[in-house]
C-alpha angles and dihedrals in degrees: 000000000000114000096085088043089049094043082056090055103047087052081052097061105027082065087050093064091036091054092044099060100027124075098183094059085047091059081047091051107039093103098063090037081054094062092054087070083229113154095202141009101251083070085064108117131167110261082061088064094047087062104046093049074045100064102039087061083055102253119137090240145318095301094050096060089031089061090040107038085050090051093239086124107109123231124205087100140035117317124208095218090180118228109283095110092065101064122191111284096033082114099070095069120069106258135183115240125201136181099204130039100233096065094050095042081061093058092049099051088044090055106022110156097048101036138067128188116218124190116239109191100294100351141066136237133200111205137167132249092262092063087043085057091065084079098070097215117165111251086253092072089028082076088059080076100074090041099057085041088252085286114130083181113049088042095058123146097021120113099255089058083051094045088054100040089050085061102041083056093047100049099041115119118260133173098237 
C-alpha cells in the first residue's frame, strides 16, 4: 500500500513551496506552523509539512499516518484511522456511529447496496452514498465499492481500500 502514503507526501510538498512564496496562505496557516515551535519560515522544512497535512487528515503526526496509511499498522486491535473519511459537510446527513465493529458490520449487512462503514479513529460510521459522494471519486473507482463489500474497514490493507483512500485524500478540501 502506498498511494494514499504518497498522496500524503506530494500535499505535503506541494504546501512547502505554497507556503514558501504566499504570504496569505502563511497567515491561514499560522495556527498549525505554530504547533511546530518554529521562530521563522526558512526553518520550514518538509517533514513539517508531512505532519501538518498529517494531522488535518486526523492522524497524531507524520508516523502515525505514515503506519496506518502503509499498511504496517497492525490490526488485531483498535485502530486510530484518523478522521479523513469524515469530510467537512458529512454532518450534515444523518450517520450511524458505533463504537465497536461488530455492530456496524450488522447494519451494513443489513443494508449492503446503499451503505458504507467508514472508520473514524477508533470508531465506525455507516453513511449513505450521498455522503460518499462528498468524496468526489470518478465512476471508474466508484465500482471499487462493491468489491471491497462497501467496508473501508474490514478491506484494509488491500489495494482497492488504498486506491480509494489515495483519492479521498486527494479530493478533500484544503486551503492551498
Amino acid at each position: 500500500m502506498e498511494l494514499a502514503l504518497n498522496e500524503v507526501k506530494t500535499q505535503a510538498k506541494k504546501l512547502l513551496k505554497a507556503l514558501k512564496i504566499d504570504s496569505d496562505l502563511q497567515l491561514a496557516m499560522q495556527r498549525p506552523l505554530n504547533k511546530l515551535a518554529l521562530t521563522s519560515l526558512d526553518e520550514l522544512k518538509l517533514k513539517h509539512c508531512l505532519t501538518i497535512i498529517s494531522q488535518q487528515l486526523g492522524f497524531e503526526n507524520w508516523h502515525h499516518a505514515q503506519c496506518v496509511l502503509s499498511g504496517s499498522k497492525k490490526t488485531n486491535g483498535p485502530l486510530n484511522m484518523g478522521t479523513f473519511f469524515y469530510p467537512k459537510g458529512s454532518s450534515a446527513f444523518i450517520n450511524e456511529w458505533f463504537v465497536n465493529y461488530p455492530e456496524a458490520r450488522n447494519t451494513l449487512t443489513n443494508k449492503a447496496k446503499s451503505k458504507y462503514l467508514l472508520p473514524y479513529k477508533n470508531q465506525f460510521i455507516v453513511v449513505t452514498k450521498d455522503c460518499i459522494s462528498l468524496f468526489k471519486i470518478d465512476k471508474q473507482l466508484m465500482l471499487l465499492w462493491a468489491e471491497i463489500g462497501h467496508d473501508m474497514v474490514e478491506s484494509y490493507n488491500c489495494l482497492a481500500w488504498d486506491k480509494l483512500a489515495s483519492k479521498i485524500i486527494k479530493n478533500r478540501p484544503r486551503a492551498y
